[in-house]
C-alpha positions as CSV (number, residue, x, y, z in Angstrom):
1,X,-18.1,14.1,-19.5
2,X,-18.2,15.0,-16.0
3,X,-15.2,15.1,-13.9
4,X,-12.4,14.4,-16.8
5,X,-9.4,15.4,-17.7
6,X,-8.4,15.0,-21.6
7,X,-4.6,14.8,-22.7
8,X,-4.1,13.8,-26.8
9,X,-7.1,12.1,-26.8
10,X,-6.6,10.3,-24.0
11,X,-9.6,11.3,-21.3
12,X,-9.0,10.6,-17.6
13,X,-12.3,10.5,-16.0
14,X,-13.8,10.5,-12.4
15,X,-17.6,10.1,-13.4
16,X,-18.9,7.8,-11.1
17,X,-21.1,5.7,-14.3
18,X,-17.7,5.2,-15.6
19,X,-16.5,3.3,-12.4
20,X,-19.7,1.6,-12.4
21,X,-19.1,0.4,-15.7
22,X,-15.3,-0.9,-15.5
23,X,-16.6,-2.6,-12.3
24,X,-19.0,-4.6,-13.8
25,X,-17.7,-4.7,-17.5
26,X,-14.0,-6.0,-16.2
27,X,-15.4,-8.9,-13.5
28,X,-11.8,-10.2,-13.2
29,X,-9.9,-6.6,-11.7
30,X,-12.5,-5.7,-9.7
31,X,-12.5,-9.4,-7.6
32,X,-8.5,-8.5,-7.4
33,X,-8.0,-6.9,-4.1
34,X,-5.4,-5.0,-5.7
35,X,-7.6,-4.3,-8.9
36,X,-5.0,-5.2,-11.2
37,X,-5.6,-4.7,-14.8
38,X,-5.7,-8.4,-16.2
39,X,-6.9,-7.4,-19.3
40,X,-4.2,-5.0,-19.6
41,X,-1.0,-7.3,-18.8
42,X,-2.7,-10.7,-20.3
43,X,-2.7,-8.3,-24.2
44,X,0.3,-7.4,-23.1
45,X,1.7,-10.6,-22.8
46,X,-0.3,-11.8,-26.1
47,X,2.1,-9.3,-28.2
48,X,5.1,-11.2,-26.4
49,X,5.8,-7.4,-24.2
50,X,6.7,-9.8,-21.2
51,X,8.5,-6.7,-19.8
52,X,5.5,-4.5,-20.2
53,X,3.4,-7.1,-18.9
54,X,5.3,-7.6,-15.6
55,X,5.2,-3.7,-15.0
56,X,1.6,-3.6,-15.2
57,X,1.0,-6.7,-12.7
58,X,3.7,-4.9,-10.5
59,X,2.1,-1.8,-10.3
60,X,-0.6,-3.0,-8.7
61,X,0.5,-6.2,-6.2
62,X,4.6,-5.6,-6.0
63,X,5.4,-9.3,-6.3
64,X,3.8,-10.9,-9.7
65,X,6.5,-13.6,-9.4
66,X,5.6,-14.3,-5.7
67,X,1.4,-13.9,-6.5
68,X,2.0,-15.8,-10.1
69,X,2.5,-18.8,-7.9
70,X,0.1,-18.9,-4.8
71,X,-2.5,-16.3,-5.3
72,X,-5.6,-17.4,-4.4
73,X,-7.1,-16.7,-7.6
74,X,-10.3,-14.6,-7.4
75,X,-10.2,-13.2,-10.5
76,X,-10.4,-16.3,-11.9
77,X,-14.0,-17.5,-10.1
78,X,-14.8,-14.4,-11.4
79,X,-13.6,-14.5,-15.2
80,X,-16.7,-14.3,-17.7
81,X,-15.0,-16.8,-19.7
82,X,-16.0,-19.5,-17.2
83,X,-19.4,-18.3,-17.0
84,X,-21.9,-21.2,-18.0
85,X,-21.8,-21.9,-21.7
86,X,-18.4,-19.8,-21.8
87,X,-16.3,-22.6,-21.2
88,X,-13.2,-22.4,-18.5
89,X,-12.2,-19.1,-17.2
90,X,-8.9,-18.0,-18.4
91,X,-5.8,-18.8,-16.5
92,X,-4.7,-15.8,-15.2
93,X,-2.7,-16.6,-12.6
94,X,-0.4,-19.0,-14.9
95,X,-0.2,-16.3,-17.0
96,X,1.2,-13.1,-14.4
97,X,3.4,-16.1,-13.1
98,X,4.4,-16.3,-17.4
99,X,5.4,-12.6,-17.3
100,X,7.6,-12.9,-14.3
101,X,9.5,-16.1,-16.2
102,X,9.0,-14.9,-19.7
103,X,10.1,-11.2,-19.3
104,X,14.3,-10.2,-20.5
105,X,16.9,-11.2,-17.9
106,X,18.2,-7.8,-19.0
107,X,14.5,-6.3,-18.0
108,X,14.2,-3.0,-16.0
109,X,12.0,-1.9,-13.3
110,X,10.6,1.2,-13.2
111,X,9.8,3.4,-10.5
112,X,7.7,7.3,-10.7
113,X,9.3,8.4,-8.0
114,X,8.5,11.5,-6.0
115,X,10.9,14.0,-4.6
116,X,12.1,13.4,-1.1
117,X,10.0,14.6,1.5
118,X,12.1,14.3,4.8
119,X,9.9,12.4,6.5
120,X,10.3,9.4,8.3
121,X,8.1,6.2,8.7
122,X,8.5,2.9,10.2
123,X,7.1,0.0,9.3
124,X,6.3,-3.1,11.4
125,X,6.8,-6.1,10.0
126,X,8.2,-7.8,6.4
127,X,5.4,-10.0,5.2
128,X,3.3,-8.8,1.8
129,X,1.2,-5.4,4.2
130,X,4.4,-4.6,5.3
131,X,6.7,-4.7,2.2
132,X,3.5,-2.8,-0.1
133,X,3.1,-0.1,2.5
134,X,7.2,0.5,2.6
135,X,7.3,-0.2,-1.4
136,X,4.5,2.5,-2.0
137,X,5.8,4.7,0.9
138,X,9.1,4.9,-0.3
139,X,8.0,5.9,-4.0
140,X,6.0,8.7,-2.1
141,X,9.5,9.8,-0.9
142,X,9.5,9.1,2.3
143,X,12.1,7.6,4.2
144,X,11.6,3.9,5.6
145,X,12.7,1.5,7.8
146,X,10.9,-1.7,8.7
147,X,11.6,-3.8,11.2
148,X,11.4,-7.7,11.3
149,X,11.0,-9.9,14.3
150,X,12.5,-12.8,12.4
151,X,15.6,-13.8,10.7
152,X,14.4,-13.3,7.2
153,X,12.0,-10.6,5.4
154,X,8.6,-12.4,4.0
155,X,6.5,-13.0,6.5
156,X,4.1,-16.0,5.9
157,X,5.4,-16.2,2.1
158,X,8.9,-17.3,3.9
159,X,8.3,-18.9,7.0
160,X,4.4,-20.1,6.3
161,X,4.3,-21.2,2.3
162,X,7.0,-24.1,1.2
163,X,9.2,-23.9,-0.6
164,X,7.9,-26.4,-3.1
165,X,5.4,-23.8,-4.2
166,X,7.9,-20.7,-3.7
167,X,10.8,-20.7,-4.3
168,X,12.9,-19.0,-1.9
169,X,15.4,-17.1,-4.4
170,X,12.3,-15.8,-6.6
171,X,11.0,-14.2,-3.4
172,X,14.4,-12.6,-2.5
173,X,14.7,-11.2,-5.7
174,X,11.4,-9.6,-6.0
175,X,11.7,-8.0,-1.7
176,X,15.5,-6.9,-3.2
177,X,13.4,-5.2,-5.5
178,X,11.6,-3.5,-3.0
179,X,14.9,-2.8,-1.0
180,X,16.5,-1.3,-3.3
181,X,14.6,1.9,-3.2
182,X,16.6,2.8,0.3
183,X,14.3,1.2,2.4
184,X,16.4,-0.1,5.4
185,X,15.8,-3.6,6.7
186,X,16.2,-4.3,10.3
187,X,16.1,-7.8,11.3
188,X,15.8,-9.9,14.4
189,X,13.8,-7.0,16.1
190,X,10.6,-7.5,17.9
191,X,8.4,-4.4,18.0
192,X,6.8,-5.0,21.8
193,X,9.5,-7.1,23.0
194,X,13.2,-5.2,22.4
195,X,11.9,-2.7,20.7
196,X,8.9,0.0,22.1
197,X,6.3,1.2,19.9
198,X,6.5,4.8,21.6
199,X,10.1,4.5,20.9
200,X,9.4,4.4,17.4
201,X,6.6,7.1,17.9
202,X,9.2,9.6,19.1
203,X,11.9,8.8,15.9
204,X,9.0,8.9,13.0
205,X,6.7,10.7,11.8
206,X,4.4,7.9,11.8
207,X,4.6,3.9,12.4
208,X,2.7,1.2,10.7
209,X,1.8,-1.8,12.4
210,X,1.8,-5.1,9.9
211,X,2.5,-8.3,11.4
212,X,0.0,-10.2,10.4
213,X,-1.6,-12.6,12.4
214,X,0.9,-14.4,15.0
215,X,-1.7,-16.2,17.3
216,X,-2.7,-19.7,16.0
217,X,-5.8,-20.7,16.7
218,X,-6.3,-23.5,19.1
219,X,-8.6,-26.9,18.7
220,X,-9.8,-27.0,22.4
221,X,-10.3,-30.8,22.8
222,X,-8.4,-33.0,25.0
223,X,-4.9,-34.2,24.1
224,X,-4.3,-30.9,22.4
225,X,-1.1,-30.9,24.4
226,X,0.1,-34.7,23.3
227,X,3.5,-34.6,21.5
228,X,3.5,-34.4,18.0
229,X,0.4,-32.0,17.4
230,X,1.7,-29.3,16.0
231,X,-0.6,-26.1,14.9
232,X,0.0,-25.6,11.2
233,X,1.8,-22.5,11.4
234,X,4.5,-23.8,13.9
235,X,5.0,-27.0,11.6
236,X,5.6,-25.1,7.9
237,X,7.6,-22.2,10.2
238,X,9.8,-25.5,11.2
239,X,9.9,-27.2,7.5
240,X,10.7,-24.3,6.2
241,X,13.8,-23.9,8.6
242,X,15.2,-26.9,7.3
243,X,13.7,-28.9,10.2
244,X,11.8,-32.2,10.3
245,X,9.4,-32.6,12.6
246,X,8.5,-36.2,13.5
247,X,5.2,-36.5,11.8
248,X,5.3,-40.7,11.8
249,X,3.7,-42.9,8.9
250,X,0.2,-41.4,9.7
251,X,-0.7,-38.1,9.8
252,X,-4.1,-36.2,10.2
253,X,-4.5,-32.9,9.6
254,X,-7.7,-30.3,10.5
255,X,-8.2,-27.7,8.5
256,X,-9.5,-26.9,4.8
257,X,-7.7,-23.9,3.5
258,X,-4.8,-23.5,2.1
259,X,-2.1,-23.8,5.0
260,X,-3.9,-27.1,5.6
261,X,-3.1,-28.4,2.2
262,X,0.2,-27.1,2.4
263,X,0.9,-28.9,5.4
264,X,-0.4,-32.4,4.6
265,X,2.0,-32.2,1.4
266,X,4.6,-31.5,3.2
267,X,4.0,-34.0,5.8
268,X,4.2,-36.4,2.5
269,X,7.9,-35.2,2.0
270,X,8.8,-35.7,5.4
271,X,8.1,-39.5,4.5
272,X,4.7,-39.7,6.0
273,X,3.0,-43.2,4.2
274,X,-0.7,-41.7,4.8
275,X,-2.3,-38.1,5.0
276,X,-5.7,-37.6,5.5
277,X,-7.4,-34.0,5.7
278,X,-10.5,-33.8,7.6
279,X,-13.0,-30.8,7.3
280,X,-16.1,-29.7,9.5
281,X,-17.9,-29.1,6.0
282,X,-17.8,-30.2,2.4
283,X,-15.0,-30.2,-0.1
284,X,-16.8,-27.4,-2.4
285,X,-16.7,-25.5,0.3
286,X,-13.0,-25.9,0.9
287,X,-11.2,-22.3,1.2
288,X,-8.9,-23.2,-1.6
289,X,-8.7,-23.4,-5.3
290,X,-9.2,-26.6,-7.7
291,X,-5.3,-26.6,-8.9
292,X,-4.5,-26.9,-5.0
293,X,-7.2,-29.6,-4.2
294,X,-6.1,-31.3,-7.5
295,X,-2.4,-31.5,-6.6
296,X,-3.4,-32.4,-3.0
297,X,-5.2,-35.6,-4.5
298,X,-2.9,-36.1,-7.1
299,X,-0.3,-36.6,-4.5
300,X,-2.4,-39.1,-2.7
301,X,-3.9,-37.2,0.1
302,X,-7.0,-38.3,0.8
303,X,-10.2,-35.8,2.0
304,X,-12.7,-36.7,5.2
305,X,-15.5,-34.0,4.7
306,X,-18.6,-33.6,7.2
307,X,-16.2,-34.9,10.6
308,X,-14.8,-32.6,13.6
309,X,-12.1,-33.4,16.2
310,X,-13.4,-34.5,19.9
311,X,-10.7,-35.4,21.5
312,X,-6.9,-36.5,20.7
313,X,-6.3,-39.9,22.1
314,X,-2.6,-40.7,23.5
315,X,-0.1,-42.9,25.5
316,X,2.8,-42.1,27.5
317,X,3.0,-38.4,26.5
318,X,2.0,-39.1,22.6
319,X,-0.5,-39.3,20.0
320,X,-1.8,-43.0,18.9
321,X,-4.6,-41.6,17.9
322,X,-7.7,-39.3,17.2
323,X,-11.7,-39.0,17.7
324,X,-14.0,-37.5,15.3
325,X,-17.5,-37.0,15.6
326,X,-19.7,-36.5,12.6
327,X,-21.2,-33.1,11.5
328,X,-24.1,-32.2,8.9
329,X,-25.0,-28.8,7.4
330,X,-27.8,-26.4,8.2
331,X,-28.7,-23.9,6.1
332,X,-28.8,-20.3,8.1
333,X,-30.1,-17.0,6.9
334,X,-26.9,-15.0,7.5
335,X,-23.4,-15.8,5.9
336,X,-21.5,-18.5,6.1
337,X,-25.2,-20.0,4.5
338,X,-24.1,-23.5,5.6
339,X,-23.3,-24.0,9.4
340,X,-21.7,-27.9,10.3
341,X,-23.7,-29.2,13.3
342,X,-22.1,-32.1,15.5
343,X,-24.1,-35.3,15.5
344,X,-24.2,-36.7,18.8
345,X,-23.3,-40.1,19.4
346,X,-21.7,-40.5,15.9
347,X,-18.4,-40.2,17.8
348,X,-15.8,-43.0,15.8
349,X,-11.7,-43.2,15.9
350,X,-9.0,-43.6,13.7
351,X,-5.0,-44.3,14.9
352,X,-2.6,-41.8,13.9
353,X,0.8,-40.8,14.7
354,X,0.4,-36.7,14.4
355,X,-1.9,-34.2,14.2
356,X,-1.1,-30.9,12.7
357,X,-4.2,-28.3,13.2
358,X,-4.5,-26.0,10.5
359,X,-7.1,-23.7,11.4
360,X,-5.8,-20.6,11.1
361,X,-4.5,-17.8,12.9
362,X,-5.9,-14.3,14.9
363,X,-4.0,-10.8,15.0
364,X,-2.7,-10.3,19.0
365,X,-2.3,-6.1,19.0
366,X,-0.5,-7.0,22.5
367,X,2.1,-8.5,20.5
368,X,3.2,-5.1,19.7
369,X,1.9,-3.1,22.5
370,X,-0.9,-3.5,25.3
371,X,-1.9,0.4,24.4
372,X,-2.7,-0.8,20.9
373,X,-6.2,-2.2,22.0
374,X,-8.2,-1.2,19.3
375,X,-8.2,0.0,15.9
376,X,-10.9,2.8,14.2
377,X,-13.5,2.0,12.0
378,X,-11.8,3.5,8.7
379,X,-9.1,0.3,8.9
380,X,-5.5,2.2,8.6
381,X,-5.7,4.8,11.4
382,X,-5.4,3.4,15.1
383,X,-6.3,4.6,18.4
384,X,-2.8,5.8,18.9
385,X,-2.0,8.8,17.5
386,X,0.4,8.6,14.3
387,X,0.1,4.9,14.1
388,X,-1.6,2.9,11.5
389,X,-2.5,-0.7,10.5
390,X,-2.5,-2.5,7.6
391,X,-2.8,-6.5,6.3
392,X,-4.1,-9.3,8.3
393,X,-3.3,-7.4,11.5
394,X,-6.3,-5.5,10.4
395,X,-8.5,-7.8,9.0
396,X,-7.9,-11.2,10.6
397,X,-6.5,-13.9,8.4
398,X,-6.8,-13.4,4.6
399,X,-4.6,-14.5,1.5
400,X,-1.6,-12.8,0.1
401,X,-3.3,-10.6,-2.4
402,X,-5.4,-8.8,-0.2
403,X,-2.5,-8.2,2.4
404,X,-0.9,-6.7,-0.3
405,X,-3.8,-4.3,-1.4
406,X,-4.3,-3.7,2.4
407,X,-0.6,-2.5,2.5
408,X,-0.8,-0.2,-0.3
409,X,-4.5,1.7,0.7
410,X,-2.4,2.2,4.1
411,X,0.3,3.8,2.2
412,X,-2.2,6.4,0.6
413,X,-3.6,7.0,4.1
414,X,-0.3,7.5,5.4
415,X,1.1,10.1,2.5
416,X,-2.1,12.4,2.9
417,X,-1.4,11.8,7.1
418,X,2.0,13.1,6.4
419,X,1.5,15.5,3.6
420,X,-1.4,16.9,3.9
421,X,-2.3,16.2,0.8
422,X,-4.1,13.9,-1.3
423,X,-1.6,13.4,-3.9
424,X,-3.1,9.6,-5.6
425,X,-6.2,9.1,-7.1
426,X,-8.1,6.5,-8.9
427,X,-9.5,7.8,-12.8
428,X,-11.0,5.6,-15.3
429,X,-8.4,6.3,-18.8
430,X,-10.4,6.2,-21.6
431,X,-8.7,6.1,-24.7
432,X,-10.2,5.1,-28.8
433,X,-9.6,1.8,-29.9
434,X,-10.0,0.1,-33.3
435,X,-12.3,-3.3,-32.9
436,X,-10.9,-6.1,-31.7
437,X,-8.9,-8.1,-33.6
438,X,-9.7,-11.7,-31.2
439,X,-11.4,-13.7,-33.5
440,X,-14.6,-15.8,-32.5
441,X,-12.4,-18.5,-32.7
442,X,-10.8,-18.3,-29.8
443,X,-13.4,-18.3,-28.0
444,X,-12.9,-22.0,-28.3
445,X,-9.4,-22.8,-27.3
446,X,-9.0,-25.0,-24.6
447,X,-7.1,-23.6,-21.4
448,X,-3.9,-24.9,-20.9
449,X,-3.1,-26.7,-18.0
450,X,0.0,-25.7,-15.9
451,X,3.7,-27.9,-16.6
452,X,4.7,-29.9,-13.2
453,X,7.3,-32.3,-12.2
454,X,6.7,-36.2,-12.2
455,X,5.9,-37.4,-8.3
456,X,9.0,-38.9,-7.9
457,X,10.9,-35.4,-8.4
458,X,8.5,-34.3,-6.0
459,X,9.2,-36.1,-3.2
460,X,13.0,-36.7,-4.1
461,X,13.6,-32.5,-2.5
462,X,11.6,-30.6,-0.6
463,X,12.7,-27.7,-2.3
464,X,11.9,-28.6,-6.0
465,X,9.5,-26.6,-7.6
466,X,6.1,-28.7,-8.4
467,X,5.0,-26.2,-11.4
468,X,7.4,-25.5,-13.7
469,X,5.4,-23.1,-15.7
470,X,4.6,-22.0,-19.5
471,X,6.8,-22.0,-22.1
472,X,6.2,-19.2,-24.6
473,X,3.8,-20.9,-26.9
474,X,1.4,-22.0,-24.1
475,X,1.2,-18.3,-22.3
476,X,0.3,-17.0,-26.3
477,X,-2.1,-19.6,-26.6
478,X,-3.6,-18.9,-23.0
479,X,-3.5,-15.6,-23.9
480,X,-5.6,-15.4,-26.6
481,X,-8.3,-17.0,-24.8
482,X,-8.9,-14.0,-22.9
483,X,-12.5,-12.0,-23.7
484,X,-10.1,-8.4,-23.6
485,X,-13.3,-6.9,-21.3
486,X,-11.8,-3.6,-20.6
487,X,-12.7,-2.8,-24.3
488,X,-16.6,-0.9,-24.4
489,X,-18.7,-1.0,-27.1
490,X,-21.0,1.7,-27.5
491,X,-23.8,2.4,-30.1
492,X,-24.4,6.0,-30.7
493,X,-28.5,6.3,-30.7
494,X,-28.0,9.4,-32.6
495,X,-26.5,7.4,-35.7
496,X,-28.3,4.3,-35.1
497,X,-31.2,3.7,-37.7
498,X,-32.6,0.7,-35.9
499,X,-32.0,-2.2,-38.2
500,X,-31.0,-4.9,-35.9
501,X,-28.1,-6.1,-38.3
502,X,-26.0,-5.6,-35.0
503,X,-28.8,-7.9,-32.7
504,X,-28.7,-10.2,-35.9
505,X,-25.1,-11.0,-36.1
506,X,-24.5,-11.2,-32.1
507,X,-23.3,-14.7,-30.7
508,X,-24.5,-13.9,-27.2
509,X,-27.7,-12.1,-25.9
510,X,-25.6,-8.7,-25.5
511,X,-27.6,-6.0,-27.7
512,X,-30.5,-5.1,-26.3
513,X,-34.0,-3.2,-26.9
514,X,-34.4,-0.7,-24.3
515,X,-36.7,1.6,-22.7
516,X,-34.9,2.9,-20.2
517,X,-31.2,3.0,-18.9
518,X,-32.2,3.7,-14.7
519,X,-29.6,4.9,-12.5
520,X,-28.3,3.5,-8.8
521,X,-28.4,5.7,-5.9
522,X,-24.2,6.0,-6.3
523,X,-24.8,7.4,-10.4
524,X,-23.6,4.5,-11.7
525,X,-25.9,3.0,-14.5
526,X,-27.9,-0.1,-12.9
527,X,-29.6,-3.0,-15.2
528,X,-31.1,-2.0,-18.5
529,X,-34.6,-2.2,-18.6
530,X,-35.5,-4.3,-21.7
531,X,-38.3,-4.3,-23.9
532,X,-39.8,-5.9,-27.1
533,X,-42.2,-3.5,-28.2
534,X,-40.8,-1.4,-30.7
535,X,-42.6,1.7,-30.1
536,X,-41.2,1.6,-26.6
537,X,-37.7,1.6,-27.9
538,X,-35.2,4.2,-26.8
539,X,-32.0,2.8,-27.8
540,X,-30.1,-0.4,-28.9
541,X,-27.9,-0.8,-26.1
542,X,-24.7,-3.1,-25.7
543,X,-24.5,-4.7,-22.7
544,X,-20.6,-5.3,-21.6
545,X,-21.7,-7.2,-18.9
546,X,-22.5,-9.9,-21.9
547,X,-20.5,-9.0,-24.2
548,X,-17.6,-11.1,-25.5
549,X,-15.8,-8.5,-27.7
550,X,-15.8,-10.4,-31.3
551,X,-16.1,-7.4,-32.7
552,X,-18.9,-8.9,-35.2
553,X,-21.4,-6.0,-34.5
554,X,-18.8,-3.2,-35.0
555,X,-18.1,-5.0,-38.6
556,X,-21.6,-5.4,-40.1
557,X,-23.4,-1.5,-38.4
558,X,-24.1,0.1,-41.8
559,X,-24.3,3.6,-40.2
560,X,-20.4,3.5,-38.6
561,X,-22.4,3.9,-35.4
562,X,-20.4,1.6,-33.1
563,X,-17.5,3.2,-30.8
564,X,-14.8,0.7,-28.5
565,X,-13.2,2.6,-25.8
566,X,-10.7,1.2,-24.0
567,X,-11.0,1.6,-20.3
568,X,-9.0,0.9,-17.7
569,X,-8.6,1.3,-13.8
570,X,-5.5,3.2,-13.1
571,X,-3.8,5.6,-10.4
572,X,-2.1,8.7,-11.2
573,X,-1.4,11.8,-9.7
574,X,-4.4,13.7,-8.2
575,X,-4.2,17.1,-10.5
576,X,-3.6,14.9,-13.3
C-alpha cells in the first residue's frame, strides 16, 4: 500500500483512495468539523468504556460535555441510518453528551504531551477558537496565555447560550480542563482597547486573534432605536448576567437560527405571556435542528414564516408595536437556492411590547487593531506578520463545532510557524477486524428520545437544566442502533469464485457487478461502474457507501474471501 506505515499489524496509511474511502464510507465524521470518530466513541460507549468514549470525543472537539448539549448536529443530517428506508439517524449527539455523564467520577484525562519548546504564544480571546488553539498549543509545548475581554472564559457558550441548555459548572469544569495544562488566563483585558496587539507582538513568538464575532448585525428599519429592542446577543449577554430585561407580555423576535430560539425561550422565563418568532423564509429552512424547533413549540412559541420587519412602531420612547410585510421564495441558480422576496403592499401589524433581533453577528478586526484589515487566503495566517486567526473571527458566524475545529487547524499552523516543522499529520489506521457482531436486528430499534424536565420545572429557574439526559440503559440501546461504518468490507477478486451467495444474502443493494472501479482526479476511487452482463464482470464489489455492516455476506462466502478492516481518521505524529 502506498504511503503506510505498518506497526503489529496495525497499518497507518496516507494513500489518498484510503481517505477517499473513510470520507464517504463514515458520512457522519466527515460532516463533523472536527471529524470526530463517532463510530469509534459510540462502540465505545456500547461496551459501557464511558471513559474511553469521552477520550475519543475529546480528542477531537475538547469539550464533549459542552458539544454533547448544543452542537448543531451535522453528523446527524448526515447519518446513513436516517437515510430513506433506514429509519432515524442515530442520536449521536445524546450519546457524546452520555459519555460525558456516564464516564467514572474517578475518570482521568489524558494528555500526549510534547517536551517544552520555550516558545511563547498568546491567544486572543476565551470562547471554543480560542480555548482549542491554546488547548492544542499547549500540548505542542508551547507556552500560553490568553487573554479575555470579559469577566469569565467561554465566549458565546457563557455569555451567548443559557444556562438552561448549559450549565454553567459543566462548562467550567471542562475550560479547567484546559487550564490546567499551564495555560494562564488573563481576564478583563481588551486586546485593542488596554491592551496593543504590537505589544503582544514584541512579548510572543506569535499571537492568535479569536474573538469571534462582536458586531451584531443591525435590522435597518425605523424604530430600531425604540426602548426595549434589544439585538439578541445583547439580551442572552444580559440573562445570562443574572439580569432581566423588561421584555413585557409580548414579545417578537427576528431571526431563525439558533440564538433566535434561544432568545424567545428565554424571553418565556422572564414571564413573557406570548412569543412569536418570525422568519424571512420557511421553517425547513430554519438554521436549527428538529430537537430545538421541537422544544421551541413544545414550550408554546409560536413560528410566523414567509414575513420581514418594515418598520418598528412606538410611543413616547417605546415599542407598542411592529410592521411586517410579506415575502415569497424565488428559486436562484446560486446558493442559498431560495431567495425571500418582499411583497409590496402586503404590509400588516401586530402590537407587541419588545423586539429582540436575532440575526446574527459579523467579525470587526478593528476591534482588536485598525492594522488588522485583512486576513490571507489560507485562513490562519494574517496580513501582520506572526499573527494568526482562527473561529468565527475568520469565517463569520458559525456554530460551536466548527469554531472549535477552526481553533485546532490554527494550532497546527501555528506549531509548524514556530517549529519549523510539521510535526501532526492526518493517516487513515487500518487495523483487522473479525465481522461484526450488530445483529440485523438492530437495525430496527427505535431511537430514543432525550429525558427533559416537566414545563413547570422549566419555567420555575432559569437555570434548570431542560434535558436531563440518558441513563445507562438508554445510551446502550442507542448505541446499538448505530450502522459501525468505519468497518470495510472487502471481497478479494482473487478468491472470489463468483457465486453470488454474498449478492443473494444482502439486505441492501451493496454488492455489486462491476466492470470497472474509475478513479477521480484526487486518486481516490469515484462511483463503481455497474454492470449486468456477466462476461463484462471484473469483480464483485462491496459498496460501503451502502453497506450496513450485518455481517451476513462475510458469514455465508464459501471461499473465506471476505476481509473487514477497521478504519479510522486519526492524527499522530508525522514520522509515525
Amino acid at each position: 500500500m502506498d504511503s503506510a506505515s505498518s506497526k503489529q499489524g496495525v497499518i497507518f496509511s496516507t494513500d489518498v483512495r484510503d481517505f477517499g474511502q473513510v470520507a464517504k464510507s463514515v458520512p457522519c465524521q466527515n460532516a463533523c468539523p472536527a471529524r470526530t470518530n463517532i463510530p469509534g466513541y459510540i462502540r465505545c460507549i456500547n461496551e459501557k468504556r464511558y471513559g474511553r468514549a469521552y477520550e475519543i470525543n475529546r480528542q477531537a472537539n475538547i469539550l464533549p460535555g459542552v458539544l454533547g448539549r448544543i452542537c448543531s448536529r451535522p453528523c446527524e443530517e448526515a447519518c446513513r441510518h436516517g437515510e430513506p428506508d433506514n429509519g432515524q439517524s442515530v442520536g449521536i449527539c445524546h450519546l457524546k453528551r452520555s459519555c460525558a455523564d456516564l464516564k467514572s467520577s474517578m475518570h482521568r484525562i489524558v494528555e500526549a504531551l510534547y517536551a517544552p519548546s520555550g516558545k511563547r504564544v498568546a491567544v486572543v480571546g476565551a470562547g471554543p477558537a480560542g480555548l482549542a488553539c491554546a488547548h492544542d498549543l499547549a500540548v505542542l509545548g508551547h507556552g500560553v496565555t490568553i487573554y479575555e475581554s470579559r469577566e469569565k472564559p467561554g465566549g458565546m457558550l457563557m455569555y451567548g447560550i443559557p444556562e438552561f441548555r448549559l450549565p454553567r459548572d459543566l462548562l467550567m469544569t471542562e475550560i479547567n480542563n484546559i487550564l490546567r495544562l499551564g495555560i494562564q488566563l488573563k481576564t478583563g483585558q481588551a486586546v485593542g482597547r488596554n491592551i496593543n496587539i504590537h505589544d503582544l507582538k514584541e512579548e510572543y513568538e506569535a499571537v492568535v486573534i479569536t474573538t469571534g464575532c462582536v458586531s451584531p448585525r443591525k435590522l435597518r428599519v425605523q424604530g430600531e432605536d425604540l426602548d426595549n429592542v434589544y439585538d439578541g446577543l445583547s439580551f442572552m449577554e444580559r440573562v445570562n448576567a443574572g439580569e432581566k430585561p423588561f421584555v413585557g407580555k409580548r414579545v417578537v423576535v427576528i431571526g431563525a437560527g439558533f440564538t433566535a430560539v434561544d432568545c424567545a425561550r428565554s424571553a418565556l422565563r422572564l414571564g413573557a405571556a406570548e412569543v412569536k418568532m418570525n422568519i424571512r423564509k420557511t421553517e425547513d429552512q430554519m438554521r436549527i435542528d428538529e430537537t430545538e424547533k421541537h422544544e421551541a413549540l413544545f414550550e408554546g412559541i409560536r413560528i410566523h414564516s414567509l414575513v420581514q420587519p418594515s418598520k418598528i412602531l412606538g410611543e413616547n420612547g417605546k415599542v407598542t408595536g411592529i410592521e411586517f410585510r410579506r415575502t415569497r421564495l424565488e428559486t436562484q441558480d446560486q446558493p442559498p437556492s431560495k431567495k425571500a422576496v418582499p411583497i409590496e403592499g402586503s404590509e400588516f401589524s401586530i402590537p407587541c411590547d419588545s423586539v429582540i433581533a436575532a440575526l446574527g453577528q459579523s467579525p470587526d478586526a478593528g476591534e482588536v487593531s485598525r492594522d488588522l484589515t485583512g486576513r490571507k487566503a489560507d485562513g490562519h495566517v494574517t496580513d501582520m506578520e506572526g499573527v494568526f486567526a482562527a473561529g468565527d473571527f475568520v469565517t463569520g458566524s458559525s456554530d460551536v463545532i466548527s469554531a472549535i475545529a477552526g481553533g485546532k487547524k490554527c494550532a497546527l499552523a501555528m506549531d509548524e510557524f514556530l517549529t519549523g516543522m510539521v510535526r501532526k499529520k492526518k493517516k487513515i489506521r487500518l487495523a483487522p477486524h473479525t465481522s461484526t457482531d450488530r445483529p440485523r436486528a438492530f437495525d430496527f430499534i427505535p431511537r430514543k428520545e432525550m429525558n427533559t424536565i416537566d414545563m413547570d420545572k422549566r419555567l420555575e429557574d432559569y437555570t434548570h437544566e431542560v434535558e436531563k439526559g440518558f441513563q445507562p440503559d438508554q445510551a446502550h440501546e442507542e448505541s446499538k442502533r448505530c450502522y459501525l461504518c468505519n468497518l470495510r468490507y472487502e471481497i478479494d477478486p482473487l478468491r472470489c469464485i463468483y457465486c453470488s451467495a454474498c449478492i443473494d444474502v444482502a439486505p441492501k443493494d451493496c454488492i455489486k457487478l462491476v466492470e470497472e472501479i474509475p478513479l477521480k482526479e484526487d486518486g481516490s476511487y469515484d462511483t463503481y461502474k455497474e454492470t449486468s452482463q456477466w462476461d463484462r464482470v471484473v469483480s464483485i464489489t462491496i459498496d460501503n457507501e451502502l453497506c450496513i455492516r450485518c455481517g451476513q455476506c462475510y458469514q455465508v462466502c464459501p471461499m473465506d474471501c471476505i476481509s473487514v478492516t477497521k478504519t479510522d481518521l486519526v492524527e499522530t505524529d508525522a514520522d509515525e
